[in-house]
Every structure is written in structure tokens, then in C-alpha cells.
C-alpha positions as CSV (number, residue, x, y, z in Angstrom):
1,X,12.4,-14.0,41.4
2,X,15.5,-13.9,39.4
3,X,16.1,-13.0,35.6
4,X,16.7,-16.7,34.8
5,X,13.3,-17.8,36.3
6,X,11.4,-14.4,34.8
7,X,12.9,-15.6,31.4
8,X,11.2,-19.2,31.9
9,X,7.9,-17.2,32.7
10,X,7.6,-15.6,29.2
11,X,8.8,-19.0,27.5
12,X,5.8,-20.5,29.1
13,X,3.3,-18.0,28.5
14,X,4.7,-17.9,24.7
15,X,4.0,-21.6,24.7
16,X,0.4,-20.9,26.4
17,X,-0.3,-18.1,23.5
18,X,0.8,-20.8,20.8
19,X,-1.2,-23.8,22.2
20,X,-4.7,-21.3,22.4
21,X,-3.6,-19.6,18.6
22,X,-2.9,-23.3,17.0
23,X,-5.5,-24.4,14.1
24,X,-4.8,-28.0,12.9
25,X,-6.5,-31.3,14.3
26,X,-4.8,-34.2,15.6
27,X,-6.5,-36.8,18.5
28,X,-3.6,-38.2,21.1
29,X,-4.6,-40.1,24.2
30,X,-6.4,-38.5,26.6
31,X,-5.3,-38.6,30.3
32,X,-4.6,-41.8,32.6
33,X,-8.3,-42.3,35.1
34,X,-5.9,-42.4,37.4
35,X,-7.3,-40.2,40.9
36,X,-5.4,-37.1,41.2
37,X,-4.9,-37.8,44.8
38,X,-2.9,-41.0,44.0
39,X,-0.5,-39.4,41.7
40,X,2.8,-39.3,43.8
41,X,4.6,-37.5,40.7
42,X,2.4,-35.0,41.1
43,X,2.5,-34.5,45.1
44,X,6.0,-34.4,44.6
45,X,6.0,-31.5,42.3
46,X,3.9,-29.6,44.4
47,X,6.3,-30.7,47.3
48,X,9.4,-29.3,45.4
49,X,7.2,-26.0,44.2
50,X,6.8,-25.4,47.8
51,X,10.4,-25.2,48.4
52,X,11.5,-23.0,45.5
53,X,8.6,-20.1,45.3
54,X,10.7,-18.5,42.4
55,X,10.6,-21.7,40.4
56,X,8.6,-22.6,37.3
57,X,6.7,-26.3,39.0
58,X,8.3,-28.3,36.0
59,X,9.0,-27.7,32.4
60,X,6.1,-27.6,30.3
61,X,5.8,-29.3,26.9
62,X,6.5,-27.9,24.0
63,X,3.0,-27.1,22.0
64,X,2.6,-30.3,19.8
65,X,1.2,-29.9,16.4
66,X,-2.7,-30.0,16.2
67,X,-5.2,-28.3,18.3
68,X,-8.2,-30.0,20.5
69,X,-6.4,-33.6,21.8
70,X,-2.8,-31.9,22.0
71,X,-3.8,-28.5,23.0
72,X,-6.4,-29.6,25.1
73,X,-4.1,-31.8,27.4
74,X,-1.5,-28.8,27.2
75,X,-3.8,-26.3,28.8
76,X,-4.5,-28.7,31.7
77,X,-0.9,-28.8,32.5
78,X,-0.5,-25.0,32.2
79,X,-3.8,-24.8,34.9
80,X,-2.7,-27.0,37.0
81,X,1.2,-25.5,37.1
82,X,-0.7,-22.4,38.0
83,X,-3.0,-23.9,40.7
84,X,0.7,-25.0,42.0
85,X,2.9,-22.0,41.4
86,X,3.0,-20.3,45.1
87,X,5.4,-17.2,43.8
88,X,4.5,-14.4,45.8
89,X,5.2,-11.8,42.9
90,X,5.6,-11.5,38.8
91,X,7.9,-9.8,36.9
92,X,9.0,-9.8,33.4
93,X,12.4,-9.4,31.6
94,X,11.5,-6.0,30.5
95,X,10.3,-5.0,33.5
96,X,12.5,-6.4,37.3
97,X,9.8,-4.6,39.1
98,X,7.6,-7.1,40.8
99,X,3.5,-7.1,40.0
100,X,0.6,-8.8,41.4
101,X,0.6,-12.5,41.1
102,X,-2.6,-12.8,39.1
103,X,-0.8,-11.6,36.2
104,X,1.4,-14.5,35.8
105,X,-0.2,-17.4,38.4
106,X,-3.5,-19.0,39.6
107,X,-6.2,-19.3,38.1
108,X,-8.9,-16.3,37.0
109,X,-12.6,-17.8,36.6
110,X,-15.8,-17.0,35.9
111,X,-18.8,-18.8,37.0
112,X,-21.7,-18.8,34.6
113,X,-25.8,-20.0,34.2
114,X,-26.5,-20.4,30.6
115,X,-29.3,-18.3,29.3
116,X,-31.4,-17.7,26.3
117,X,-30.0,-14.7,24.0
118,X,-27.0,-14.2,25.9
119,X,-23.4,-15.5,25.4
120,X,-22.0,-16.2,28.8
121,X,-18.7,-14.9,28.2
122,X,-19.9,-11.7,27.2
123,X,-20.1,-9.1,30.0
124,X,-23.8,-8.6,30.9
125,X,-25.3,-6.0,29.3
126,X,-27.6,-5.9,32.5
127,X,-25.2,-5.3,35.2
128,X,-25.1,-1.8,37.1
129,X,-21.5,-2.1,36.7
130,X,-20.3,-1.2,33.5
131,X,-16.9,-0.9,33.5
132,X,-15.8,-4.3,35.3
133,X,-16.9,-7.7,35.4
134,X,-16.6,-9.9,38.8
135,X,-13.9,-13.2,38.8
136,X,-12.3,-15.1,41.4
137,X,-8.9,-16.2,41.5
138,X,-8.0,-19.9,42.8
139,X,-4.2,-20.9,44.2
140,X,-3.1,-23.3,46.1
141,X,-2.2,-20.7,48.5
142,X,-5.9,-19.1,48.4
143,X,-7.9,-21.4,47.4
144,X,-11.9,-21.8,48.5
145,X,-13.6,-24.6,48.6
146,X,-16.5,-23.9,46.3
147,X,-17.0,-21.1,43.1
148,X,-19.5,-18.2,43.7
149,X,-22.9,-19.4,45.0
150,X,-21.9,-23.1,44.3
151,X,-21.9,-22.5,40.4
152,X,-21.0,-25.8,38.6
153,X,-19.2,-24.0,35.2
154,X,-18.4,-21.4,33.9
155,X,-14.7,-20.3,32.1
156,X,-11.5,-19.4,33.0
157,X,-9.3,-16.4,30.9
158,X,-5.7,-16.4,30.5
159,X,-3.6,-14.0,33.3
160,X,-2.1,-10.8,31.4
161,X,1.2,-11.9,30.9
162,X,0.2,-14.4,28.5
163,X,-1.7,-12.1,26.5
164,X,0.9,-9.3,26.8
165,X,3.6,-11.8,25.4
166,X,1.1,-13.2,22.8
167,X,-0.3,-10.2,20.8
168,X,-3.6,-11.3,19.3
169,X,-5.5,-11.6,22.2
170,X,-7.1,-8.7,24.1
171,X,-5.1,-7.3,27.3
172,X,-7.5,-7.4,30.1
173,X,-6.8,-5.5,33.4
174,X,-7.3,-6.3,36.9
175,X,-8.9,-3.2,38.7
176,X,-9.3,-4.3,42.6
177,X,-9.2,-7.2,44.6
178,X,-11.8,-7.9,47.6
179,X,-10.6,-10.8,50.1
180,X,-13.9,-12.1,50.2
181,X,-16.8,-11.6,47.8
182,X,-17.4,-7.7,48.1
183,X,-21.1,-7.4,46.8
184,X,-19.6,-5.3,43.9
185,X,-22.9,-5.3,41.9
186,X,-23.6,-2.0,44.6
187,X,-20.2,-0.2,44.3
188,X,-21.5,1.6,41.0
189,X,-19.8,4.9,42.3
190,X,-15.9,6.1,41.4
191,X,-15.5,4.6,37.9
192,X,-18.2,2.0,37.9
193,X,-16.3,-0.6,37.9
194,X,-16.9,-2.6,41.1
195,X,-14.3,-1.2,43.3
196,X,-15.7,1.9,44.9
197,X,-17.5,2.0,48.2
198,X,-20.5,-0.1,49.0
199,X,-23.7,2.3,48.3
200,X,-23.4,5.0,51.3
201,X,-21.0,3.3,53.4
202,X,-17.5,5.1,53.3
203,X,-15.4,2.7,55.2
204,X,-15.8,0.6,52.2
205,X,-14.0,2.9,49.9
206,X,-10.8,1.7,48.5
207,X,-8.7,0.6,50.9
208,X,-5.5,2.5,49.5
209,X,-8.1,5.5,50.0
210,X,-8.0,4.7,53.8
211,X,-4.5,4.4,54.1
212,X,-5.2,0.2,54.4
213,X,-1.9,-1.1,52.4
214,X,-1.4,-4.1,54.7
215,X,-3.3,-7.4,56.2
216,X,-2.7,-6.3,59.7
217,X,-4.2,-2.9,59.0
218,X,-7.4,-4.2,57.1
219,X,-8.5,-6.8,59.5
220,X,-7.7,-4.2,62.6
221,X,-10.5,-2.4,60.9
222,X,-12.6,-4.8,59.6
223,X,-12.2,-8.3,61.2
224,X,-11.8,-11.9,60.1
225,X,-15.6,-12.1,59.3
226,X,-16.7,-9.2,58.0
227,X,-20.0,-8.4,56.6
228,X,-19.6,-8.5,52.6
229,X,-20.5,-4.7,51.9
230,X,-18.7,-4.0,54.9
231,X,-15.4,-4.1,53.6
232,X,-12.8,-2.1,51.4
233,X,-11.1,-3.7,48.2
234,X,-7.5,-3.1,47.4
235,X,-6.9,-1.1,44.1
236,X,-4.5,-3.0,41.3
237,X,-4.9,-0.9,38.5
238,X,-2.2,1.0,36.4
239,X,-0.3,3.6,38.5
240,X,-1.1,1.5,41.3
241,X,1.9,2.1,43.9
242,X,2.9,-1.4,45.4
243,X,0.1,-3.0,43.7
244,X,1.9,-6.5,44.3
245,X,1.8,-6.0,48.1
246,X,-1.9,-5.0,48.2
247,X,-2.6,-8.1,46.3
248,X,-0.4,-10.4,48.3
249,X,-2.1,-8.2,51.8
250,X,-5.8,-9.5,50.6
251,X,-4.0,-13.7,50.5
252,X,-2.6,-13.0,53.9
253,X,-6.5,-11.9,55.0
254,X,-7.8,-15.0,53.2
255,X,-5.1,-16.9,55.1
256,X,-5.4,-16.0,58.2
257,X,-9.1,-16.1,58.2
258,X,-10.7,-19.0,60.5
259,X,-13.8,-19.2,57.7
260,X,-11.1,-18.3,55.0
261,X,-10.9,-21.3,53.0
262,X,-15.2,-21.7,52.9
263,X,-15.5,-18.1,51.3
264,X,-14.3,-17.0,47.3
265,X,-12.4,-13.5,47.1
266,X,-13.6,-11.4,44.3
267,X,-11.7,-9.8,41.4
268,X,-13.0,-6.7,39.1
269,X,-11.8,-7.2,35.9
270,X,-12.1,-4.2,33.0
271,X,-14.7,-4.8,30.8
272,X,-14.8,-5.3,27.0
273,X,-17.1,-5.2,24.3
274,X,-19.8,-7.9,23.1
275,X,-18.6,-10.6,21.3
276,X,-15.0,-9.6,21.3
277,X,-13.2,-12.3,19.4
278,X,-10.0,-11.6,20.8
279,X,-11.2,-12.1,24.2
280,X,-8.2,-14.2,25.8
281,X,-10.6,-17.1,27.1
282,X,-8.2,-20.0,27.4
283,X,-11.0,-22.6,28.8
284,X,-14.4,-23.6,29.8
285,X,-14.6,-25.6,33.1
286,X,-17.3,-27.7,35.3
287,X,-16.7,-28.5,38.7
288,X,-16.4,-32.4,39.1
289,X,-19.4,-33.7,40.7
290,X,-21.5,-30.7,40.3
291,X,-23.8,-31.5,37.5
292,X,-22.1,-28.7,35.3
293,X,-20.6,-30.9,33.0
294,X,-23.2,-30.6,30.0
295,X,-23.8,-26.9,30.5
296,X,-19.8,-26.5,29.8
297,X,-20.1,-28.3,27.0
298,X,-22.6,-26.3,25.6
299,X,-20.3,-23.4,26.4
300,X,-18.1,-24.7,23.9
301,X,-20.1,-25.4,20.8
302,X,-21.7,-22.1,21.1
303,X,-18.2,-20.0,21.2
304,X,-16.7,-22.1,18.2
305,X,-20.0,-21.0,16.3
306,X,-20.1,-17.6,17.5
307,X,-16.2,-17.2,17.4
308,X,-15.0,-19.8,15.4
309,X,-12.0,-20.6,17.9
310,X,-11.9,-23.9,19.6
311,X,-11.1,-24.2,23.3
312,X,-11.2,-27.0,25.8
313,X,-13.6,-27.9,28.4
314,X,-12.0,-28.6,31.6
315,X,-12.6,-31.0,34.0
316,X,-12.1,-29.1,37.7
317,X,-11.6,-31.3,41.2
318,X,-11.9,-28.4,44.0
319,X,-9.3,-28.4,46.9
320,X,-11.2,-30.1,50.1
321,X,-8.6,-28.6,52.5
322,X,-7.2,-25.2,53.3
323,X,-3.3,-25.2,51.0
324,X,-5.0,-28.7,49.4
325,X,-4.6,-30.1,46.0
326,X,-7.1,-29.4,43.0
327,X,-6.8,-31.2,39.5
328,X,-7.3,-29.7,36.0
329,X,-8.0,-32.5,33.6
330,X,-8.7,-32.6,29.8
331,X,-11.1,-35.6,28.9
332,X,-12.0,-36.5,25.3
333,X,-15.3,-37.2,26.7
334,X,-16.1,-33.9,27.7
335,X,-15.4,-32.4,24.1
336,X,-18.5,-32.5,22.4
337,X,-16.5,-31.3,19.2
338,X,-13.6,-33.1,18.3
């Protein structure tokens, strides 16, 4: 990725802080009910992104003035150019070295069952972990067919570089990476934070721990199928030496994976404290078809009274296919305050 493109990146994610930070209220038009599979302008700019891995997909708006209508339509462009960006790496002007591509790219979600006397973006106070809380990360590139368990909503935050470009929004950091959903809620040993081994079992320890830096060498070990606590989980934390390979080694194992595309990786993400208004949530989402719809809603009326920030809900169209298309679409519909 060259300087010209890695100057593009912090334009947008300026552009993503100012769309989330905006206050006024304006209504536009939502989107065409056009089916995502029949827009050819869109296939084509996923075409194109394919080519160029160290392109942005295409130029992104400028924020328009108002929040809700304007922002909410923005935000769905910025997901889906996410969903679509394929670069293998991120770096930033201040910084040529490369870095995982979560930081900049795809898509970092939460799935979520609404509950009484507990906020569902709020880390839960009940976990054994309690110094990480679990995500999944969506890209064209990895994508899985269905969220964790076959959730309906839940929420999806911004990836760091946005915040770090922002200010005004909490940095968050991604600790470890697991190809497939590594049954964290038992790794409560190391830092308790998800990423340690599974309970007794020592070939689950980090794989950097095990000298496991590359795809070949982790599925040598552990197979394309592996039991769930019987894996390891690449470390991505701070200090982390080649952080961006070991994330691009767990995509290759996702990849390659006959059952790949049917199963969600898992993400530990550092905690933060209860109803942390700087929390960098950029969106709440609900699978389309899956009935989550109204709890996604509710999602959002209860942050804008607990917070007092508005942010959209989302309307998410899995991929059905390995590499296959998803759509992120703001409806006016879906916002129960406009």
C-alpha cells in the first residue's frame, strides 16, 4: 500500500469520525429497494476492488450536513466499502509499517440477546473473561455465512484507525484472533482476556507461544476441522512482532478450510468500562430475514437515552457463497427515532 493510498485511508476514516460525531437533523431519501444482487454498479466496484488490493473501492461522500438520514446512509457506504476492501494490510502516514487488517477494513461485530438490566453494549459484567470481550470480523475475503449461534443483531464498532484519527472516541485494541470460534469464555488464564490456552490443554496456548506464525504451520498441527478448544489463537496485541502476518495466517486457515465459509472466526477485543460514552460504536445491525429487526431497534432507543448519541440501525444481507457479496443498507423504516 503506497503513501498516496494510506493518505486516502485517514481522509476516509476522518470523514467516518465526522459522520458518527455530527449533531443536527436533516431527512434525505432513503435508499433505492432495489436487490443488492441486481446492482451492476456495485458488482463492478467490487470487480475493480479485486484488481487493485491497495485501492480505496470508490471515493466516499463527503459527510453532508445533518445527522440520522445523511449520516445514516453514509455509514452504510463506509460498511459496505469495508465488506469490499480486500487489502491485505494497513498502514498509516505516520507509520509505513504494515498492521493487521482489522484496523482499517471489514467489519467488527457483536451479536447480542437483549436482556433486562443490562445494556448490550456493555461488556458483561458476568463473563469469566474480564479483560476482553468476543467479536467476529466479516470481509469479503472471510466471510461466514451466519453470526455466532445464528444471532439475528447485535452492533458493529468502528476499526481503530478511525478512532485513532478521530480523538473523541475510545481506542479499543484487538488482543488475538482465533480462525474459528475458539470457546474463549474457558481461556481465563495468561491475562484473562480470552486468548490463553483452553482450560488444561497446552497446545492451545498462543500460537506465537508455539512457534505457529504461519497457516501452513497451524493447520499441520491442528487440521482443517479442528475441535474449538482444540486450537491456538494468534496474538495481535501491542509489541506484537509481525502482527499483520499472524492475522492475514488465521484468513488463509479460514480460506482454505473445506467447512471454512459455514464457521465465524473469533476476535478478543480489550475491555472497557460500563457505560462508557465514548465507546466508538458506529452501528446497530439485524440480519435480513432473521427476525432481529425489532430487537435492533430497541438497541437504538435505549443507547440514545442511556448515551444520548444517535446511531443507525443497519440493515445486513449475509454472503450466501464463499468470496460472495453482502449488503449494508440504511432504511428510514428501521429508525424508530428520526
Amino acid at each position: 500500500m503506497n503513501a498516496a493510498c494510506a493518505r486516502t485511508r485517514c481522509a476516509f476514516w476522518l470523514g467516518v469520525a465526522a459522520i458518527l460525531l455530527a449533531g443536527c437533523v436533516t431527512t434525505v431519501r432513503p435508499p433505492g429497494d432495489a436487490s443488492f444482487d441486481d446492482d451492476s454498479a456495485a458488482q463492478a466496484r467490487v470487480g475493480a476492488r479485486a484488481a487493485d488490493p491497495g485501492a480505496m473501492p470508490y471515493e466516499m461522500p463527503p459527510p453532508r450536513p445533518g445527522i440520522r438520514g445523511g449520516v445514516g446512509e453514509d455509514i452504510a457506504r463506509h460498511l459496505q466499502a469495508r465488506y469490499d476492501d480486500t487489502s491485505p494490510y494497513c498502514t498509516k502516514p505516520s507509520d509505513p509499517n504494515p498492521q493487521p487488517a482489522v484496523l482499517c477494513s471489514g467489519i467488527l461485530l457483536r451479536v447480542s440477546t437483549r436482556g433486562p438490566g443490562f445494556h448490550i453494549w456493555n461488556p458483561n459484567p458476568g463473563s469469566p473473561i474480564k479483560n476482553g470481550v468476543p467479536f467476529s470480523w466479516l470481509r469479503r475475503d472471510a466471510a461466514f455465512a451466519t453470526p455466532v449461534w445464528g444471532k439475528g443483531s447485535g452492533y458493529i464498532l468502528m476499526p481503530r484507525f478511525a478512532t485513532d484519527e478521530s480523538g473523541g472516541f475510545r481506542p479499543l485494541t484487538v488482543l488475538c484472533v482465533f480462525p474459528f470460534d475458539g470457546w474463549t469464555w474457558e481461556r481465563t488464564g495468561g491475562n484473562n482476556d480470552g486468548c490463553d490456552q483452553f482450560g488444561s490443554d497446552t497446545h492451545s496456548r498462543p500460537c506465537q507461544a508455539q512457534n505457529i506464525t504461519t497457516s501452513h504451520q497451524w493447520v499441520t498441527k491442528f487440521g482443517w476441522d479442528p475441535p474449538n478448544e482444540r486450537q491456538c489463537g494468534f496474538a495481535l496485541g501491542p509489541g506484537t512482532a509481525n502482527a499483520y502476518l499472524a492475522f492475514r495466517a488465521h484468513m488463509e486457515i479460514r480460506q482454505g478450510a473445506p467447512n471454512g465459509f459455514t464457521k465465524h472466526n473469533e476476535l478478543m477485543v480489550g475491555t472497557w468500562p460500563q457505560n462508557d460514552p465514548a465507546l466508538p460504536l458506529e452501528a446497530f445491525f439485524y440480519v435480513n430475514g432473521s427476525g432481529g429487526r425489532g430487537e435492533a431497534m430497541l438497541n437504538q432507543e435505549d443507547f440514545f437515552s442511556a448515551v444520548g448519541r444517535w446511531v443507525p440501525v443497519i440493515q445486513v444481507t449475509m454472503p450466501v457463497v464463499p468470496n460472495g457479496m453482502a449488503a449494508f443498507r440504511y432504511l428510514k423504516e428501521d429508525q424508530p427515532i428520526q
